[in-house]
C-alpha positions, -999 to 999 in steps of 0.1 A, spaced: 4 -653 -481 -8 -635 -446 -43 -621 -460 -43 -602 -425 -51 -565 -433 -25 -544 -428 -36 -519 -401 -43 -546 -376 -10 -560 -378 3 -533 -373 -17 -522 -347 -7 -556 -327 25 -559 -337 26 -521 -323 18 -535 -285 47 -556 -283 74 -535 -304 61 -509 -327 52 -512 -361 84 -521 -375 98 -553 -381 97 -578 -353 134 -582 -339 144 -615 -338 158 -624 -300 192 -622 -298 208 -656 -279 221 -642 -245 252 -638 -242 261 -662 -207 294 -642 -196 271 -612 -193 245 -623 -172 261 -648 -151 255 -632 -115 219 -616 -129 192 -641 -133 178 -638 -161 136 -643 -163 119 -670 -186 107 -668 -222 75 -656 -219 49 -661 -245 24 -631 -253 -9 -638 -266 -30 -615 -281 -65 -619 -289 -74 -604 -324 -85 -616 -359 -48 -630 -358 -20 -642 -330 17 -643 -331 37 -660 -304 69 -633 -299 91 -646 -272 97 -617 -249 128 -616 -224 121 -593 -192 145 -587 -166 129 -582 -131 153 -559 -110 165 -573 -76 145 -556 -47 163 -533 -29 162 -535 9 137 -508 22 144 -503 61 108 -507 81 97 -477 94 69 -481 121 47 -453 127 29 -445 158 -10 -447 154 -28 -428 183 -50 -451 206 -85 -450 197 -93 -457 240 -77 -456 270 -85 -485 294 -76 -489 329 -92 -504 360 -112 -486 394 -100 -465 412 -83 -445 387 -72 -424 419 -59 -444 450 -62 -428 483 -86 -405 498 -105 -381 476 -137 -372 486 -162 -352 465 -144 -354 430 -153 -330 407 -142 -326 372 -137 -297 345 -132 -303 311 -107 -274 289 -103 -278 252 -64 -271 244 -53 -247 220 -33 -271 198 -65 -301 202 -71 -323 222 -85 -321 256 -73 -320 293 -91 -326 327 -87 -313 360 -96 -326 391 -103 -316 430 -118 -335 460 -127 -328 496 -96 -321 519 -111 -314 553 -83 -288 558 -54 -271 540 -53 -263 503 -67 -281 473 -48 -302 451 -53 -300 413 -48 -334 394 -42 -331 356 -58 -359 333 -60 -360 295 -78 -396 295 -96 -397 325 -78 -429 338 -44 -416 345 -39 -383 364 -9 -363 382 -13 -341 403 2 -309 397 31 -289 418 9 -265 426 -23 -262 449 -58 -241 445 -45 -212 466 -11 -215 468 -12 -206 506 5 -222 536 -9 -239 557 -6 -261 594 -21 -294 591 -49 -301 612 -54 -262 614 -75 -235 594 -62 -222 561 -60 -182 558 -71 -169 525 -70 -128 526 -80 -124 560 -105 -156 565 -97 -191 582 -109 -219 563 -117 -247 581 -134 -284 567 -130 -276 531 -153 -300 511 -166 -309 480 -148 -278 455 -158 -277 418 -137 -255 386 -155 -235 363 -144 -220 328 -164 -190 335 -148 -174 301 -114 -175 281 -90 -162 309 -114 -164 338 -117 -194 362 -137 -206 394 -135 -226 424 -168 -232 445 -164 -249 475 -180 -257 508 -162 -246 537 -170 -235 573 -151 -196 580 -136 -177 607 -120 -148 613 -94 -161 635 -74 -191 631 -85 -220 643 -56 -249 655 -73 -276 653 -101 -268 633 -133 -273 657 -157 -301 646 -182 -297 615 -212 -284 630 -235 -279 602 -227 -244 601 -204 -235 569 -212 -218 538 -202 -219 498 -174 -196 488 -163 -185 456 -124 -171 442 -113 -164 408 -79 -167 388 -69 -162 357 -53 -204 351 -71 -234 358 -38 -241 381 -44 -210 403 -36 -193 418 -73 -182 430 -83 -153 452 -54 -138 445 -40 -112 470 -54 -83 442 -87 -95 449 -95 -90 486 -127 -96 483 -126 -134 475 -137 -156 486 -167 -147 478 -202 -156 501 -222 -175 472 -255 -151 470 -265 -118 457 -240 -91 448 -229 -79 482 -227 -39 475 -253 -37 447 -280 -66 449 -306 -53 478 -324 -84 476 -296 -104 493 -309 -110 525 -343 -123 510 -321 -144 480 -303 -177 488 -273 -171 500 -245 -184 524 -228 -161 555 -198 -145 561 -189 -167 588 -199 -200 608 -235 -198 618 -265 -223 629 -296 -236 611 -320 -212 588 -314 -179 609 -350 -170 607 -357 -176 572 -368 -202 548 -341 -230 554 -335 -234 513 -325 -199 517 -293 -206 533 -267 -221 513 -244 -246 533 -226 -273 511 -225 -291 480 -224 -260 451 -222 -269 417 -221 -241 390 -235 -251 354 -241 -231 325 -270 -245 301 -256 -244 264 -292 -243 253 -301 -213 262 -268 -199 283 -283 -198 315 -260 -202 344 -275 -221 379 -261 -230 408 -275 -263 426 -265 -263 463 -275 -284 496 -292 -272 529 -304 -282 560 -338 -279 579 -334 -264 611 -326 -286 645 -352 -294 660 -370 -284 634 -391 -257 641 -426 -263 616 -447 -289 607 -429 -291 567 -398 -298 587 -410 -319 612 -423 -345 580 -389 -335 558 -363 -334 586 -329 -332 571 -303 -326 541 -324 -313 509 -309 -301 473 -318 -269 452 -311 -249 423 -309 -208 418 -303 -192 388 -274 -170 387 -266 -136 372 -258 -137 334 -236 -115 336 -217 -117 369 -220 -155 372 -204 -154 406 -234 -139 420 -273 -151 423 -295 -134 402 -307 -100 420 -345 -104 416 -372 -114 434 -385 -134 402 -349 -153 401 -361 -193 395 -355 -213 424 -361 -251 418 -363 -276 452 -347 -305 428 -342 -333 455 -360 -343 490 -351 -374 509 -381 -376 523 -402 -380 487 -422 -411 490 -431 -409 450 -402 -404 443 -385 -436 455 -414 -455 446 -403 -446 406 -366 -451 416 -373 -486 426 -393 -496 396 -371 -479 374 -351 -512 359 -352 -549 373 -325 -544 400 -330 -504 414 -347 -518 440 -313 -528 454 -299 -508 483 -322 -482 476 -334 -459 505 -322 -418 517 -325 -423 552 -297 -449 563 -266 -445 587 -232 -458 587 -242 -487 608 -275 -497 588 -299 -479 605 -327 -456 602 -314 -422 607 -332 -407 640 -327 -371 644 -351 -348 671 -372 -378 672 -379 -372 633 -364 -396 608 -333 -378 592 -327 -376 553 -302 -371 527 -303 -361 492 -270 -344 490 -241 -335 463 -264 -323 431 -252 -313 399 -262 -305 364 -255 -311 326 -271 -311 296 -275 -338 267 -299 -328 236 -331 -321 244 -329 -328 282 -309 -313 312 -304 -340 340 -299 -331 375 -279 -360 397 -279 -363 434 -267 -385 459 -287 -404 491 -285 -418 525 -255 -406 547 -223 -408 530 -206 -435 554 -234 -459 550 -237 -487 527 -267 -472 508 -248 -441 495 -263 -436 458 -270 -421 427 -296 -411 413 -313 -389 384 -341 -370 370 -342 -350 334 -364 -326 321 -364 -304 290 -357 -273 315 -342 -268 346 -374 -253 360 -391 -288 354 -365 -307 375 -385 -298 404 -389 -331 428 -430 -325 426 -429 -327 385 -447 -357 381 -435 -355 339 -396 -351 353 -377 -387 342 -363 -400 370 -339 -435 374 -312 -446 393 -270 -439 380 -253 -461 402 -264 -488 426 -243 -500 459 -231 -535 467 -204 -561 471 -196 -542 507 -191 -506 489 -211 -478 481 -205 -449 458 -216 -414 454 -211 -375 451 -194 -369 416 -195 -348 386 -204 -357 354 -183 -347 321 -181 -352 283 -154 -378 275 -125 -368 251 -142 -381 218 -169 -354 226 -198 -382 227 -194 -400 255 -203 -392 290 -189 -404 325 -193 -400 359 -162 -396 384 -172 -402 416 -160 -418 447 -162 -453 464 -168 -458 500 -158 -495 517 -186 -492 533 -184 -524 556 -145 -515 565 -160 -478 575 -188 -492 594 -166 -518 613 -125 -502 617 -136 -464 610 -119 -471 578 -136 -442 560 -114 -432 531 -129 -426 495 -108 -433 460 -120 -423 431 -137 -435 403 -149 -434 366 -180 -447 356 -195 -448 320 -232 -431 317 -250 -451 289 -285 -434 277 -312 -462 269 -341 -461 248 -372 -472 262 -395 -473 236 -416 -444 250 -409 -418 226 -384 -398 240 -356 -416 225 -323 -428 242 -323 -403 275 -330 -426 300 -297 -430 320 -286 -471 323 -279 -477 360 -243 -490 368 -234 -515 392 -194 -508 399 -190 -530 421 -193 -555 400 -171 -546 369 -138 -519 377 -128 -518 342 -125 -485 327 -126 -478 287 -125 -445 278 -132 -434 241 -106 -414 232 -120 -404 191 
């Protein structure tokens, strides 16, 4: 007699088929099943005070076929090799633009010399096309000036876009005006200003026929600011060394418009030359190309600040001694092709009898706690073209004479090739920085006149050194030595 108690056999007899009486397997009936195969006895244990062995039949259903469908994962980078931009582009300067739907896009302009400036689109930074469409949308005759509403551009150099606002747009560039047309454009004489034009797109059109006016003379407001003449500022039209005034004071080349997100500042770093010869002692002992910085109007940032107190920062001189002694002993190699005073054949630049300097192409951004200022050295057809940086918590301290400024070295020449005068910009994960800049073959320049300058990308990495400031010292990069590109893409 089964002494188990009642409840729990019913409670395991209830697992496999309720608590009723246990069916007893009926034998399977062959004709039925023949084309279904039909799954072994299988023998169900179940540990309690009691066990009963049930033979249990289970048919598995055949798998149906599911078709494969393969769905498209986004890439996590894009990769790519140097020059990301064949051919001759100069000066390359890059603006990044958030999308509307996600995602980002880049846009890119270079130095032209004359005519109009192409626009190349990017949303990776490795592959661009350029777009149908240039900067002004004017016609032009090659070799000659460009006319923009009323003034001929000639030698049209180093242009940078700003996203002033939603809906408002700027192009900066260097260029040397006239008020006639000029066919051929004369030679570069040292003797050109920065001009700035608005439009509505990215794509231009800028200085559109509505807006006379533009370009624009970088500088105080022209019919309100009564401080322009004693302000940095460029001139209406070609014109040689400092006019009378202090030589920072006139704006030639190299602008580059930045708005600090700490504090929403907006500056605008420039180059100028000394007079030639020059004409005081300071000159005679810092003869050559410097860079500067002015803080720009708030609320107009197309124009300087109007006020005698506006901050104006000397950020770069060639002719720095202690400077260059910290560059060199910045890492084990930045010693390397280091100096601001070289030519295209190797030389030591001699101007007037003085030696000749370059600290040329500066521009601004901010990372954290520190805004970096990056400038390049040594003239740009030599093999010692350069880059290099300094950081301080405020654009004020980036002056050249702050002794608490960080300063290194971003990218080192070599293997025949030199590189310089770039932008920097926040990569499309929104973490990652790079550099676009351009490459020089510097030996084919210096021996077939081979000049032309490609573009491109280099990663900025941002050490720590163990001296409390955390990871804000920027890596320096030889690219001479590695062309691959990877770009983090999220």
């Amino acid at each position: 007699m089964d002494a188990t108690p009642p409840l729990l056999r019913c409670i395991a007899l209830a697992l496999l088929a309720g608590c009723g009486a246990v069916p007893q397997p009926a034998t399977p009936d062959a004709s039925a099943v023949a084309d279904v195969p039909v799954t072994p006895d299988i023998l169900v244990s179940i540990d309690i005070p009691f066990s009963i062995d049930i033979p249990v039949s289970i048919d598995i259903p055949r798998p149906r076929d599911v078709p494969r469908v393969d769905v498209p994962v986004a890439p996590m980078v894009a990769t790519g090799r140097n020059p990301v931009l064949a051919g001759d582009h100069p000066d390359p300067a890059v603006l990044r633009v958030e999308q509307p739907g996600g995602g980002v896009a880049y846009y890119l302009v270079a130095t032209v010399d004359q005519g109009d400036f192409p626009i190349y689109r990017s949303v990776d930074l490795v592959r661009w096309t350029r777009l149908p469409r240039a900067a002004f949308q004017r016609p032009h005759t090659p070799g000659g000036s460009i006319e923009v509403n009323g003034h001929h551009y000639c030698h049209l150099w180093a242009p940078q876009l700003v996203a002033v606002r939603p809906g408002a747009f700027m192009l900066a560039f260097t260029a040397s005006r006239y008020d006639r047309a000029q066919r051929p454009c004369p030679p570069y004489g040292e003797d050109g200003g920065l001009y700035l034009a608005s439009s509505a797109s990215v794509e231009g059109p800028y200085a559109v026929a509505e807006h006379p006016w533009e370009p624009l003379p970088a500088g105080g407001q022209a019919s309100t600011c009564a401080l322009r003449g004693s302000l940095p500022r460029s001139l209406d039209g070609v014109s040689g060394d400092c006019q009378g005034t202090f030589c920072h004071h006139i704006i030639r080349l190299d602008g580059d418009v930045f708005r600090d997100p700490l504090d929403g500042r907006w500056w605008l770093s420039y180059s100028w030359f000394t007079n030639t010869p020059p004409r005081v002692d300071w000159e005679r002992s810092n003869h050559g190309e410097h860079s500067s910085l002015v803080e720009l109007d708030a609320a107009d940032p197309w124009a300087v600040r109007c006020s005698a107190s506006a901050p104006q920062v000397f950020v770069a001189n060639p002719h720095d001694a202690a400077t260059e002694a910290r560059l060199r002993g910045a890492c084990a190699r930045c010693g390397e092709q280091l100096a601001f005073t070289r030519g295209r054949q190797g030389e030591s630049m001699v101007r007037d009898g003085r030696s000749w300097g370059v600290a040329e192409g500066p521009s601004l951004f901010r990372r954290g706690r520190y805004v970096y200022a990056l400038y390049s050295g040594s003239a740009w057809d030599s093999a010692y073209y350069h880059v290099a940086w300094s950081a301080a918590p405020t654009v004020e301290e980036l002056a050249y004479d702050n002794p608490r400024r960080l300063v290194g070295r971003l990218i080192v020449p070599g293997g025949g090739m030199s590189f310089g005068h770039g932008s920097p910009v926040l990569g499309p994960d929104g973490r990652s920085w790079f550099y676009v800049h351009h490459r020089l073959r510097a030996e084919a320049c210096r021996a077939a006149n081979d000049c032309a300058r490609d573009v491109w990308v280099t990663p900025m990495t941002f050490d720590d050194r163990g001296d409390g400031d955390g990871a804000v010292h920027l890596r320096a990069r030889f690219p001479a030595e590695d062309t691959t590109v990877t770009v983090p893409l999220r």
